[in-house]
N, C-alpha and C positions, 0 to 999 in steps of 0.2 A: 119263204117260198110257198103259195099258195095254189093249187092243182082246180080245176073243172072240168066233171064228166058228167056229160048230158043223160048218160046212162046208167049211175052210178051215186048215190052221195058223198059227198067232199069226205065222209068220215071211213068210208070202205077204199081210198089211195092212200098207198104204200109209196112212202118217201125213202129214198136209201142214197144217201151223199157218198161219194168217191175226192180224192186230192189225183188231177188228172196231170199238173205240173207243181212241182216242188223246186225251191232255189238246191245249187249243188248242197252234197250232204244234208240235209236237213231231214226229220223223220216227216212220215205223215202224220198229219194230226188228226185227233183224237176226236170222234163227235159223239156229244154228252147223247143222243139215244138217235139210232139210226136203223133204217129195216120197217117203219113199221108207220102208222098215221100221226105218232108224235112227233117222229122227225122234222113233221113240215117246221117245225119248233128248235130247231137244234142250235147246240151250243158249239164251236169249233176253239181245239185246243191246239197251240201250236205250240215246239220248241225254239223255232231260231224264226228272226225276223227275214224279210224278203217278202218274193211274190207267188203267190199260191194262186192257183185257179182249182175252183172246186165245181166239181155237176153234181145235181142233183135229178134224179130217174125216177117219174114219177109212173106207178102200176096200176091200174085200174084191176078190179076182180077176174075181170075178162084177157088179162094178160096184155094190152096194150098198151106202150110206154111211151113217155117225149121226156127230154132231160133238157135241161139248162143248165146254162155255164156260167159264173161269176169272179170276177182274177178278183183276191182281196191281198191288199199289200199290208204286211205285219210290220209293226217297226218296234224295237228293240225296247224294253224300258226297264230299268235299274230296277232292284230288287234289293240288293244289299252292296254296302260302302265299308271298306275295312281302313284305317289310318294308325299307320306307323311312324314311328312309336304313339301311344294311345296319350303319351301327356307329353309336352315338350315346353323350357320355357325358354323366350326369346325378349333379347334386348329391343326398344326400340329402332325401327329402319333395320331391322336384322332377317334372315329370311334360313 
């Protein structure tokens, strides 16, 4: 997300991200540097998959703000596979 103040340079706005809708239960997610003009940069960490809308509120020095909105849908992806028992041995057409 990219800000412009005609009054201002790009590098004196202050990005600071919010999670404005989370799926039920689910924490807010975590963004890698927010608050400040690196944020326009940010990284978003989530726990559980689903649909997040996130704003981001952009400040100019003069205290004047506009925010955008963006729904990002997370979807779920394996991490780790456990199988029981770890060795097993089977006959042919056996299951």
């Amino acid at each position: 997300m990219l800000g412009a103040d005609a009054n201002y340079p790009a590098l004196n706005l202050t990005y600071t991200w919010a999670a404005t809708s989370v799926p039920a239960g689910a924490a807010l997610p975590a963004f890698s540097v927010n608050g400040s003009n690196a944020a326009k940069n940010t990284t978003a960490s989530f726990t559980q998959a689903g649909s997040y809308t996130l704003q981001v509120k952009i400040t100019d020095p003069g205290g004047l703000t506009t925010t955008s909105n963006v729904v990002v849908t997370v979807n779920q992806t394996l991490t780790s596979i456990a199988v029981s028992p770890a060795t097993a041995a089977l006959n042919e057409n056996q299951t």
